[in-house]
N, C-alpha and C positions, 0 to 999 in steps of 0.2 A: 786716258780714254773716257769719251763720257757716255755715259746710258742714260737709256730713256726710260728706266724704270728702276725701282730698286725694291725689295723688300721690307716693310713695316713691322716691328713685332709689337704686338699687345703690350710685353712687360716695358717698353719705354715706356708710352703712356702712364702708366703707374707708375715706375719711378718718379715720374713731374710733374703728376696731377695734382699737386699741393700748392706746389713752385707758383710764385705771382705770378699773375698773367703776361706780365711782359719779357719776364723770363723764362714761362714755358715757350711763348711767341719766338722770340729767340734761337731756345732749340729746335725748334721745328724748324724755322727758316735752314738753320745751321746744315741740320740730316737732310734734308731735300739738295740744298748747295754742294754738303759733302758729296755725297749720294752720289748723284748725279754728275758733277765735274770732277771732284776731286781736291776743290777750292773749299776754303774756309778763313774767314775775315774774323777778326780779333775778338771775343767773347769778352763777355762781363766775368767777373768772379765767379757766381754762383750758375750761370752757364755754362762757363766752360768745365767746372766740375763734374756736371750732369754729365755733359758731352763727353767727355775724357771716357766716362762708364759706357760707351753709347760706338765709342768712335771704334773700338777695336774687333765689333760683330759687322762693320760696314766695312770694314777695310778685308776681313776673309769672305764676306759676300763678296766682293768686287773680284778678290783674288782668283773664286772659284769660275766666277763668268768670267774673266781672262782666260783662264786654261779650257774651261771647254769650248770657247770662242777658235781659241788656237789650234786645239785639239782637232775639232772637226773642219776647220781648214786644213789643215797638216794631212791628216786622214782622206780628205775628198781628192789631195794632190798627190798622190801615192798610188800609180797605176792602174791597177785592176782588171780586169779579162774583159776582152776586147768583145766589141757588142756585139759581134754575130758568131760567137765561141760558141762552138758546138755540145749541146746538154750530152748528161749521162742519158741513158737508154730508160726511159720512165720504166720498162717494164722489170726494169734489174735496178732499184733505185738504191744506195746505201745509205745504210742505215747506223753510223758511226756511233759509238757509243758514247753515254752520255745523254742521249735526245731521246725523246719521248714523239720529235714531230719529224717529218723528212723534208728536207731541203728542196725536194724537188714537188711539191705542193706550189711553187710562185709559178705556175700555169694558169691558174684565177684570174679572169677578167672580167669581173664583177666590178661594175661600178664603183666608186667611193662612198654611195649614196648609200649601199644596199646596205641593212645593217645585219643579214640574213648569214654571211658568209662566215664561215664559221671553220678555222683552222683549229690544229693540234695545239697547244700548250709545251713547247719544249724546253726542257732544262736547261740551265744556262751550258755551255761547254766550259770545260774546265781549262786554265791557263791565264793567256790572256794579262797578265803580271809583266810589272816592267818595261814593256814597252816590247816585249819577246810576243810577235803574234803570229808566230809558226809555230806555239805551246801545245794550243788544243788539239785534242784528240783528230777532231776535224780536218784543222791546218794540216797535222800531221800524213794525213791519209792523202789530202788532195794538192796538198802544198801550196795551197790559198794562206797569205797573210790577214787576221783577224783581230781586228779589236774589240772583240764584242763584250767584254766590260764597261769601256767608253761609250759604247751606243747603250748598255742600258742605262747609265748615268745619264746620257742624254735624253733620253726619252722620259726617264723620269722628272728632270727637269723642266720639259712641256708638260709634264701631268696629264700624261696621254691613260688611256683605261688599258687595263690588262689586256683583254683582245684586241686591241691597236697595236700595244706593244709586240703580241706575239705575230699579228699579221707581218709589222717591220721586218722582226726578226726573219720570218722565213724568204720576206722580196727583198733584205740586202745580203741574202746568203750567210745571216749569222754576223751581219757588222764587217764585210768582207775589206778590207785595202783598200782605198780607188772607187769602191762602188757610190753608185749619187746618191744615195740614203745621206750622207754625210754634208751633200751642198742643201738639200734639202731640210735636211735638222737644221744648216749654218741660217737658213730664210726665215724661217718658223724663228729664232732665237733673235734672229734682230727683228723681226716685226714684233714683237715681245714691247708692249707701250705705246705703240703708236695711236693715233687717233680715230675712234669709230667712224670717222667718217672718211678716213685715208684710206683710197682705192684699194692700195698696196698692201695692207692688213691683212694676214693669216688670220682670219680667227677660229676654224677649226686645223691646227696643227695636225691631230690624228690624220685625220680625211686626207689633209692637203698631200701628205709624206705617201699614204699608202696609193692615191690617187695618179699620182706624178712617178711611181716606183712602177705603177703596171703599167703605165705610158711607155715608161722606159723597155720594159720588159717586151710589150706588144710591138714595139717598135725593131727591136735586138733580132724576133723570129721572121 
């Protein structure tokens, strides 16, 4: 599979800032070709030494962008409560234990713009292991399947700010089964490298998720 981006660490650099110039040249080429495709064309001696130290942190990056690549396809295809399912009663809201925030807060239709909006802070739910997402306490109560482990790995992987993340949190119900938080993290993660001047470009990820989540929502009542 090939990506359009990959991540750089510092410490290569230094291991081959010594290396002749046509040899660090070399690596560099090699990690971008790796990176990137997956391909790698026959190194010199002292190149492919470097590389060999180099190649085994590109191969678990790539590893982990496959799985949450899949993870959140898997996730978006997986049912979910059908869009005009009727809320709990806002005035009797539950309040499952574990949280700190209530679920029933994604009534917010505030802009994506505003940066005023200002939700609870809830603790993660507990569970969520294995691939069992009828674990949490939550699940448990409403019999909603939840991955919401996987959505904070995901959201940390855009490098979204804390109050982005807990806004998600509360408009996908906690990482719900089926819900669109999941096709919308999948957009944000391939537009991930594209080119400043490509239409198609997320470039703010937060915004985009929470913005497109109260679309949905406004749409649902």
């Amino acid at each position: 599979m090939e990506r359009k981006s990959f991540v750089f660490y510092k410490e290569w650099r230094e291991a081959i800032k010594d290396l002749p110039d046509d040899v660090r040249l070399e690596i560099y080429e090699s990690i971008v070709e790796y990176a990137t495709t997956g391909n790698i064309q026959g190194l010199k001696p002292l190149a492919k030494i470097a590389f060999n130290f180099i190649k085994p942190t590109i191969d678990k990056d790539a590893k982990k962008y496959l799985a949450i690549t899949e993870r959140n396809r898997t996730n978006g295809n997986k049912g979910g409560r059908p869009r005009n399912e009727t809320r709990e009663n806002p005035n009797n809201p539950i309040k499952p234990s574990g949280f700190s925030g209530n679920p029933n807060n994604l009534d917010n239709d505030n802009d994506y713009e505003n940066e005023d909006n200002k939700l609870s802070s809830p603790l993660p739910p507990l569970g969520n292991r294995g691939g069992n997402y009828l674990s949490s306490p939550l699940s448990q109560k409403d019999g909603k399947p939840r991955n919401f482990e996987g959505l904070c790995e995901s959201l940390k992987h855009l490098n979204l700010s804390e109050k982005e993340q807990n806004q998600i949190y509360v408009l996908s119900n906690y990482g719900e089964i089926g819900n669109p938080v999941w096709k919308y993290i999948q957009q944000c993660i391939d537009s991930i490298g594209k080119s400043t001047s490509d239409k198609t470009r997320i470039k703010t990820p937060g915004r985009y998720i929470i913005y497109k989540m109260k679309n949905e929502e406004n749409a649902g009542t």
